[in-house]
C-alpha positions as CSV (number, residue, x, y, z in Angstrom):
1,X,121.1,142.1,118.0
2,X,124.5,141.3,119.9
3,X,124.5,142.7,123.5
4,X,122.0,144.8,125.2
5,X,120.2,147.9,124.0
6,X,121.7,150.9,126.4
7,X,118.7,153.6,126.5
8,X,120.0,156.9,125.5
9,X,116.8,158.6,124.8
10,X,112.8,158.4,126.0
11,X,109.8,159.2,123.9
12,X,106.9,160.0,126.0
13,X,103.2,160.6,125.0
14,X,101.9,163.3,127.7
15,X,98.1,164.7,127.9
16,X,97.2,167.8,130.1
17,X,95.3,166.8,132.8
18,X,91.9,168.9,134.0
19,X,94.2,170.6,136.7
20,X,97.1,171.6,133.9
21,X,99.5,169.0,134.9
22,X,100.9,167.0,132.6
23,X,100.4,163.0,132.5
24,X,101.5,159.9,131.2
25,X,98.1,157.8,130.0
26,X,98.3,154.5,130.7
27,X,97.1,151.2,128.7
28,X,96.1,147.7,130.1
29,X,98.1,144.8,128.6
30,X,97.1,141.7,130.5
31,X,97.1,142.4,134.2
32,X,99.5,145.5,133.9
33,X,99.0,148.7,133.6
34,X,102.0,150.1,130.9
35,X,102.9,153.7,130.4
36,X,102.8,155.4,126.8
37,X,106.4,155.4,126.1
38,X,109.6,153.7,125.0
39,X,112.9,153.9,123.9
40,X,112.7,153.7,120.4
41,X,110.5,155.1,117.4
42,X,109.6,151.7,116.9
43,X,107.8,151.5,120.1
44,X,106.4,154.8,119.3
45,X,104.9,153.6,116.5
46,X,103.5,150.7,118.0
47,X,102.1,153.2,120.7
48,X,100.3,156.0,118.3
49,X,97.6,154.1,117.5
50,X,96.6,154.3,121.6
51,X,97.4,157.8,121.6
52,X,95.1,159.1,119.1
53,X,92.5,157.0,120.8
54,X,93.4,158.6,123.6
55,X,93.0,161.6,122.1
56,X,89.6,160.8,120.8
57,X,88.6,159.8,124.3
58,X,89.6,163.0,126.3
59,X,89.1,165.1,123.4
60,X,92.2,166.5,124.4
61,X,95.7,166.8,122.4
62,X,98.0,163.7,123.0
63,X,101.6,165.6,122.6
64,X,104.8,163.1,121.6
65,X,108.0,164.5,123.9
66,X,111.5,163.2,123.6
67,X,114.0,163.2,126.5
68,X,117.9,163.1,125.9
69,X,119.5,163.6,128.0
70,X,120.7,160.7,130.4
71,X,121.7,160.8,133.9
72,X,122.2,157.9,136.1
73,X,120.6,158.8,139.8
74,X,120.5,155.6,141.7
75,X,121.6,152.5,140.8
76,X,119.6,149.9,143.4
77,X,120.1,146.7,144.5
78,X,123.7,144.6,143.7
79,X,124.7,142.7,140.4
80,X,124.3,139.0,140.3
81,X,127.4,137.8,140.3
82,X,128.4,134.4,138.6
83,X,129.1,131.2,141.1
84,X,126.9,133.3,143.7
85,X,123.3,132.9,145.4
């Protein structure tokens, strides 16, 4: 792939929580603690099989939610520029 992939869309897998709030679950890979969600279907993919355990686990629905809609709020901290430190 030439260039950068620019995010134009989010998938998100969301459980209700015991207080009906909705929540991202989380998975541990390695030391970190990653949301359930990506940019692509791809990554969705890779995802599902966490979800349904999920699922299983809470024995609650795991519901798949796509967000398109992008707005830049805050852009933080300055580009590196080249020939700087």
């Amino acid at each position: 792939m030439n260039g950068q992939l620019r995010i134009e869309e989010m998938f998100a897998f969301v459980v209700m929580d015991d207080d009906d709030t909705e929540g991202v679950p989380a998975f541990l890979s390695g030391d970190l603690w990653l949301p359930m969600m990506g940019a692509d279907m791809a990554k969705v993919e890779i995802l599902r099989p966490l979800a349904e355990e999920v699922a299983a686990d809470l024995g609650k629905p795991v519901t798949l939610l796509r967000f398109s809609t992008r707005e830049e709020v805050e852009v933080i901290g300055a580009p590196h520029q080249a020939g700087t430190t």
